[in-house]
BAKE-593672 format. One record per residue (C-alpha): x, y, z; residue number from 1. Coordinates in nm, 2 decimals. Each point is the difference from the previous one (the first is absolute). Last residue first. Layout:
     xx     yy     zz num
      X      Y      Z NUM
...
//
This chain:
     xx     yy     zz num
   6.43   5.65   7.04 359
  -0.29  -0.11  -0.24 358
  -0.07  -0.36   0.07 357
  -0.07  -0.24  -0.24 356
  -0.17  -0.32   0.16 355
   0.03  -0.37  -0.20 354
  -0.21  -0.27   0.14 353
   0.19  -0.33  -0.04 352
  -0.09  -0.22  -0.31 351
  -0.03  -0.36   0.00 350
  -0.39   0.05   0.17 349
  -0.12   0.18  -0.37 348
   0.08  -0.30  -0.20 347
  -0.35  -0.11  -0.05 346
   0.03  -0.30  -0.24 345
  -0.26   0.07  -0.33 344
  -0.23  -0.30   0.01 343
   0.04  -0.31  -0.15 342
   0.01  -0.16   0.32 341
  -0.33   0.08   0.08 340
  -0.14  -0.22  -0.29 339
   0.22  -0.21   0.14 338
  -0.16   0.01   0.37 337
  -0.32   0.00  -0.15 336
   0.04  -0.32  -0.24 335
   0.16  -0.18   0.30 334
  -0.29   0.09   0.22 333
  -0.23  -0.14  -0.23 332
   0.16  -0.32  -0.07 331
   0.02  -0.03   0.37 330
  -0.39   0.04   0.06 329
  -0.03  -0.24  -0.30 328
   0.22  -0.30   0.17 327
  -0.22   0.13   0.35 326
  -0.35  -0.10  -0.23 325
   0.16  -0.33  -0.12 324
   0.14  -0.14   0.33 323
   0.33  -0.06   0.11 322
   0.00   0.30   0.28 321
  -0.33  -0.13   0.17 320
  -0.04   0.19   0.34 319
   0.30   0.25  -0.14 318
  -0.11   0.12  -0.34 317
  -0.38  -0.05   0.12 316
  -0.02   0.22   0.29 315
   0.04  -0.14   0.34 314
  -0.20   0.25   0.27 313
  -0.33  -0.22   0.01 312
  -0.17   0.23  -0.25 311
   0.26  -0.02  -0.24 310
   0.02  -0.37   0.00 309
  -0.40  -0.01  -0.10 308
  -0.05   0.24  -0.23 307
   0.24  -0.09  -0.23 306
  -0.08  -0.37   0.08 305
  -0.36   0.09  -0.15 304
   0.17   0.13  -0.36 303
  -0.12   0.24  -0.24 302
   0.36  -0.04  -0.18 301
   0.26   0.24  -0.09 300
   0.11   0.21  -0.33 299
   0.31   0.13  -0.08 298
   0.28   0.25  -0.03 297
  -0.19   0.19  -0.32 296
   0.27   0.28  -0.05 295
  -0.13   0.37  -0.08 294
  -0.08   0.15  -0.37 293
  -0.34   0.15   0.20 292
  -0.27  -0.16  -0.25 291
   0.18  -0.31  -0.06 290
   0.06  -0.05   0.41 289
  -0.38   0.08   0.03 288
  -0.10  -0.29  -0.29 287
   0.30  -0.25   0.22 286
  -0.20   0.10   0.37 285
  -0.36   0.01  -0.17 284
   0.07  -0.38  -0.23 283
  -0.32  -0.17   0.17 282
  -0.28   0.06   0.19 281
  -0.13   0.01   0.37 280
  -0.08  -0.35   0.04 279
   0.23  -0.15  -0.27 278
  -0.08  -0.37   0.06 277
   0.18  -0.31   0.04 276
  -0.15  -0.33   0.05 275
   0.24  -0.23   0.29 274
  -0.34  -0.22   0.11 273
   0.01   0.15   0.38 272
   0.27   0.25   0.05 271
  -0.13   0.17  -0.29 270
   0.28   0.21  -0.18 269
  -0.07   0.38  -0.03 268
   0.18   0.19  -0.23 267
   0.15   0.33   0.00 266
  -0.03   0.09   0.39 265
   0.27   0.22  -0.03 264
   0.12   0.20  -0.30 263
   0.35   0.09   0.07 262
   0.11   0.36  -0.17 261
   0.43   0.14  -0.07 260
   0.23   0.15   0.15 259
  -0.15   0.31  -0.04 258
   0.26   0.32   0.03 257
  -0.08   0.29   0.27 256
   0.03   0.34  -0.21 255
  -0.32   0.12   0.22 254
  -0.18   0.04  -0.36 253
   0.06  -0.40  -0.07 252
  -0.11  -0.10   0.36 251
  -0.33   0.15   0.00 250
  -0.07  -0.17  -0.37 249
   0.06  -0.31   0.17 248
  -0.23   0.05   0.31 247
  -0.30   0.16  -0.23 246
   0.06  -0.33  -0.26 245
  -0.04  -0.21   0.30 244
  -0.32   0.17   0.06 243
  -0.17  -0.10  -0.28 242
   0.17  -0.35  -0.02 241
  -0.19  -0.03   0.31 240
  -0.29   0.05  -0.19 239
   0.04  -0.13  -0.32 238
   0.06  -0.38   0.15 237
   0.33  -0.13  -0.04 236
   0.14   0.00   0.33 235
   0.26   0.28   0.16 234
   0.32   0.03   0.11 233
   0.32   0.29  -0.08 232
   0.29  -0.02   0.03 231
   0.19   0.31   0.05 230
   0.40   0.11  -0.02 229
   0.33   0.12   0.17 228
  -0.22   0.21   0.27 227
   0.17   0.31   0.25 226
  -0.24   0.13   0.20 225
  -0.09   0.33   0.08 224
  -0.22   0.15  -0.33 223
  -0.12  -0.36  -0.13 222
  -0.07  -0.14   0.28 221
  -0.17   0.26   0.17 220
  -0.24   0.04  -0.27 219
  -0.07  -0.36  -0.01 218
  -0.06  -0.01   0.35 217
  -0.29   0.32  -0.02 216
  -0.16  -0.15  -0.30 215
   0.03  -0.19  -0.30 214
  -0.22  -0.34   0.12 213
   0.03  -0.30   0.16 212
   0.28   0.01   0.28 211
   0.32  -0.07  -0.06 210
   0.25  -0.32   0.13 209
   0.34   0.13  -0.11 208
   0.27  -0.28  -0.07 207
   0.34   0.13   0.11 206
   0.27  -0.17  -0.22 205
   0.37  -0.08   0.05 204
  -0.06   0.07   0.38 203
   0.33   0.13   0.24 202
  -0.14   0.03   0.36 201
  -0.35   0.13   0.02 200
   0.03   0.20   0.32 199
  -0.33   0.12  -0.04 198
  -0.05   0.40   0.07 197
   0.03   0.09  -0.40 196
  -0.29  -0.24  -0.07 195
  -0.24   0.00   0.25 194
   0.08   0.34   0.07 193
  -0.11   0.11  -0.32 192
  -0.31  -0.21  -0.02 191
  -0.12   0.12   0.32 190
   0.06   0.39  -0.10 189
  -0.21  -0.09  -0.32 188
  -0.29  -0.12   0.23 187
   0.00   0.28   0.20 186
   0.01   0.28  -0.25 185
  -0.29  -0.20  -0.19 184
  -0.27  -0.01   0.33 183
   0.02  -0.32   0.24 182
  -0.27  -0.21   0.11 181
   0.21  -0.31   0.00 180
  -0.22  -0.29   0.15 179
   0.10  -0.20   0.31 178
  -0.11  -0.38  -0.09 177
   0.34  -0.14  -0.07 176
   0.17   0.22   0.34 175
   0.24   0.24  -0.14 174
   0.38   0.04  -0.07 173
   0.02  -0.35  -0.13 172
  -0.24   0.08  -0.28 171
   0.21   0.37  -0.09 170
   0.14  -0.26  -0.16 169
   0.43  -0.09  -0.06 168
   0.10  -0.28  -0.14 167
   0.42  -0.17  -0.05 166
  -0.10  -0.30  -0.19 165
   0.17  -0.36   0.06 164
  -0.29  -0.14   0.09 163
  -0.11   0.24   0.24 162
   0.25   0.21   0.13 161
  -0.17   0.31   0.17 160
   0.17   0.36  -0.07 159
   0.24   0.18   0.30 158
  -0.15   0.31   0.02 157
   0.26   0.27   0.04 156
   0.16   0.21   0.27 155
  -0.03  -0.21   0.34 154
   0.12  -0.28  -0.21 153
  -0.38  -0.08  -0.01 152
  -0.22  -0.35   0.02 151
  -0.30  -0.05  -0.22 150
  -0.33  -0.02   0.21 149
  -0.23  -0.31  -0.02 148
  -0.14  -0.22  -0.30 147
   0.13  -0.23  -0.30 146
  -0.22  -0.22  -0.21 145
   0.21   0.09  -0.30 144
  -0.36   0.10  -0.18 143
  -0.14   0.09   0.35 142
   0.26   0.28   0.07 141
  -0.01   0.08  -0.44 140
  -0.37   0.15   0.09 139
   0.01   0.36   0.07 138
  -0.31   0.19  -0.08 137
   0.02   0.37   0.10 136
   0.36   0.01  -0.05 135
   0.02  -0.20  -0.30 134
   0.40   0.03  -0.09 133
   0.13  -0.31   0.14 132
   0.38  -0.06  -0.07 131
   0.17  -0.29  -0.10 130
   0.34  -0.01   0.03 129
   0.18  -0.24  -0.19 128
   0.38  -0.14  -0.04 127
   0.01  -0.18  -0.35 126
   0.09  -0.38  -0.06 125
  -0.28  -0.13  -0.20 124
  -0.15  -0.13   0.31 123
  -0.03   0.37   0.12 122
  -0.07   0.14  -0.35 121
  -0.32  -0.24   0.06 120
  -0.06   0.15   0.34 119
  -0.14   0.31  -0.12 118
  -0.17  -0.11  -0.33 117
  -0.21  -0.20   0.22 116
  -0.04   0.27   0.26 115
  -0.04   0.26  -0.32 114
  -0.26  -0.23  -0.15 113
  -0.20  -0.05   0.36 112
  -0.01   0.33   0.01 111
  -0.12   0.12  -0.35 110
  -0.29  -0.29   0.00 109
  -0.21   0.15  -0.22 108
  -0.27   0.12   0.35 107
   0.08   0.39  -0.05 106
   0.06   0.22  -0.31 105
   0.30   0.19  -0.09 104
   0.19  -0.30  -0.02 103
   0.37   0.12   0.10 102
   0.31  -0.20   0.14 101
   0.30   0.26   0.03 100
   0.33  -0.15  -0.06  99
   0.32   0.16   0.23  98
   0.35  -0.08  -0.14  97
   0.35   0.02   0.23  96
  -0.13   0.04   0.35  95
   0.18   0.11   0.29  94
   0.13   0.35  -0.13  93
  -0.36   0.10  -0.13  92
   0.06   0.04  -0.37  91
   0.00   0.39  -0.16  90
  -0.27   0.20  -0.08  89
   0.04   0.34  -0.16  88
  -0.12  -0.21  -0.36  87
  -0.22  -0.30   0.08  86
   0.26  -0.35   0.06  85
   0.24  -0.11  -0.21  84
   0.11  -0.38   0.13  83
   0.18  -0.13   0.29  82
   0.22  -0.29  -0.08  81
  -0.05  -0.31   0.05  80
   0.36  -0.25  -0.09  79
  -0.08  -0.36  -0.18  78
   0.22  -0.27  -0.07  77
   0.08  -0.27  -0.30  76
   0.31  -0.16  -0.10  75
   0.05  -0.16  -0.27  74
   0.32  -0.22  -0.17  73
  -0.01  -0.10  -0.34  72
   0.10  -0.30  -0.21  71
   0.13  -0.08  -0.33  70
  -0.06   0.35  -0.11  69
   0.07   0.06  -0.39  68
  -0.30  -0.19  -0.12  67
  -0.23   0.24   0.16  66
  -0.27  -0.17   0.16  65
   0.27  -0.09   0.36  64
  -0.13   0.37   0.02  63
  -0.40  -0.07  -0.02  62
   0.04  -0.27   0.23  61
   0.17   0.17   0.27  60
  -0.27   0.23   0.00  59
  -0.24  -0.22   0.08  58
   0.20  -0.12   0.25  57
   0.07   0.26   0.20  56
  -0.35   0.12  -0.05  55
  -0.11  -0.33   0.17  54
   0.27   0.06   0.24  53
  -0.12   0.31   0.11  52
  -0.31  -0.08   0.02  51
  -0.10  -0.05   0.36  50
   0.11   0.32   0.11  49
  -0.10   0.26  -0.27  48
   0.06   0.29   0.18  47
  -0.05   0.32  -0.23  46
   0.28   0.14  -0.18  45
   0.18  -0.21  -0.20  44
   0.34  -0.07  -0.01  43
   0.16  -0.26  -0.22  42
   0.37  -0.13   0.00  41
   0.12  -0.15  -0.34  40
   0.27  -0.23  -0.04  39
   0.11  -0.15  -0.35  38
   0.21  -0.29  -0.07  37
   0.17  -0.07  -0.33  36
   0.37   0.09   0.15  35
  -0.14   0.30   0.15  34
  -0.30   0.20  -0.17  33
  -0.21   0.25   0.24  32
  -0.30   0.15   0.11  31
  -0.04   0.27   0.30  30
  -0.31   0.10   0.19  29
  -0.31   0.16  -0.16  28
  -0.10   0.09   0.33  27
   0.30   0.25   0.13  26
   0.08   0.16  -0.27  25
  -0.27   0.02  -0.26  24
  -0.05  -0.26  -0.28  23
  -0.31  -0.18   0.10  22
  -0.30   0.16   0.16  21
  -0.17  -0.13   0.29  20
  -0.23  -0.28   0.00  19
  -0.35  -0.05  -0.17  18
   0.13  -0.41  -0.10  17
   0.00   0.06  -0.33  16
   0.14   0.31   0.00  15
   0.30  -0.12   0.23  14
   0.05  -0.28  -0.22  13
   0.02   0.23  -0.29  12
   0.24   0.25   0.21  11
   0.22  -0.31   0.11  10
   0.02  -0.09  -0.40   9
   0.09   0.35  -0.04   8
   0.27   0.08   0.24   7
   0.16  -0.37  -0.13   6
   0.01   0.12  -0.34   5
   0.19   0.33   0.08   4
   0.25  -0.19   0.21   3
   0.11  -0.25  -0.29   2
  -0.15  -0.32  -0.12   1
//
């Protein structure tokens, strides 16, 4: 098996398994034949921390299948790297990729998904910011079960560590019961400073918190700030696929790429006597996924302990990490981040600023 073989048996694998692309410098890695061994090192591009040697030997197995290796030597690793963002924009200096989560319409469960989804790259090996974008109605404080001021450098906001996640709110700027009555300029200011005036300190991936909707926030993000990709959430019933269809299509024509659509609240499983029942209908998230040519990342549970562990501050992917519902939480956050990974690499930052001068 020479070099050319190995690149595409690591891009097959790679396929398979949503990863980056085989074959290019600096992921497909290098393959070779001495003395009937062969050693391959693989890059991918999203953090897969607990897999690598699963990959490793996966792939290991495929090579020792050609009769001409006797054994074969893998290495596996994985490097971030920022990702194109809307043209004019370039990546904030602290943070390599930032992901907008979008639903478009309220009460689908878009927060507790991106919290979820949030600390999942986390455990997969990832550094995370997560970012709440719902001025008026901030709610990741109580998700994380965190409260009180964030301390400054004097310059910058120094962002909370909770779990492992670097958050920011305009929640722990304000008393819980204090309501925003701001107009749009004031809002959009908020979620500027929020974000260029936190001292976020080297993140892989910045997970976006947005409010419902396609409005002031939205706008803002898409003109200032500089996003790798979108997911977007919503549940299978028409009507909040309705809207979710009004938060994708905003995306496309603001040149912001979707990552791909969760459906939450699929299927609900009785605590009680275990009977499973499509509450508010089946197959919306994979038929809108179809209609729109955009990834299906998965679909999640109508689930009490959901509800429960995020509403006493300890989400599900960290409260009860071995459990089915945070396994499927991490699938889905490894199906975004390659997904993401596929992605055009923004190159832009390598280059210095070039000024001609006429003397």
């Amino acid at each position: 098996m020479n070099k050319e073989s190995v690149m595409t048996l690591l891009g097959e694998i790679k396929e398979e398994k949503k990863g980056g692309e085989g074959g290019k410098e600096g992921e497909g890695g290098e393959g070779g034949r001495q003395e009937e061994r062969g050693s391959v090192d693989s890059g991918w591009g999203e953090p897969r921390a607990d897999q690598g040697e699963a990959l490793a030997a996966d792939i290991k197995a495929r090579l020792e299948e050609d009769p001409g290796i006797d054994a074969a030597s893998v290495n596996v690793s994985y490097k971030i790297q920022p990702h194109k963002v809307q043209e004019e924009l370039k990546p904030l200096d602290s943070i390599a990729n930032i992901i907008a989560v979008g639903s478009g319409k309220g009460g689908v469960g878009k927060s507790t998904t991106a919290v979820n989804l949030a600390l999942a790259l986390q455990l997969e090996g990832a550094r995370v910011g997560l970012l709440d974008a719902d001025i008026y109605g901030p709610s990741i404080p109580a998700m994380l079960g965190e409260k009180g001021q964030p301390k400054t450098d004097g310059e910058n906001i120094i962002p909370k560590e909770v779990h492992g996640l670097k958050v920011m709110s305009i929640g722990f700027l304000v008393e819980e019961d204090t309501p925003m009555i701001w107009r749009g300029p004031m809002v959009t200011q908020a979620l500027e400073q929020l974000l260029n005036d936190t001292h976020w300190q080297d993140v892989d991936y910045l997970i976006i918190d947005l409010p419902p909707g396609t409005g002031d926030i939205q706008l803002t993000l898409a003109q200032k700030v500089p996003v790798s990709g979108a997911l977007i959430v919503t549940t299978p019933q028409d009507i909040a696929l309705l809207d979710a269809r009004k938060a994708l299509k905003m995306f496309e024509k603001v040149d912001v790429t979707v990552l791909g659509i969760v459906e939450n609240m699929s299927i609900h499983i009785c605590s009680q006597c275990g009977n499973e029942e499509h509450i508010f209908g089946e197959g919306g998230g994979v038929r809108m996924s179809e209609d729109y040519d955009v990834d299906f990342l998965g679909a999640l549970p109508l689930d009490i302990q959901i509800r429960k562990e995020v509403d006493g501050g300890t989400p599900t992917v960290v409260n009860d990490p071995d459990s089915r519902i945070a396994q499927i939480y991490r699938e889905i956050a490894r199906r975004m981040a390659a997904r993401l990974a596929l992605q055009a690499k923004e190159f832009s930052a390598k280059f210095p600023n070039i000024v001609i001068q006429n003397s």
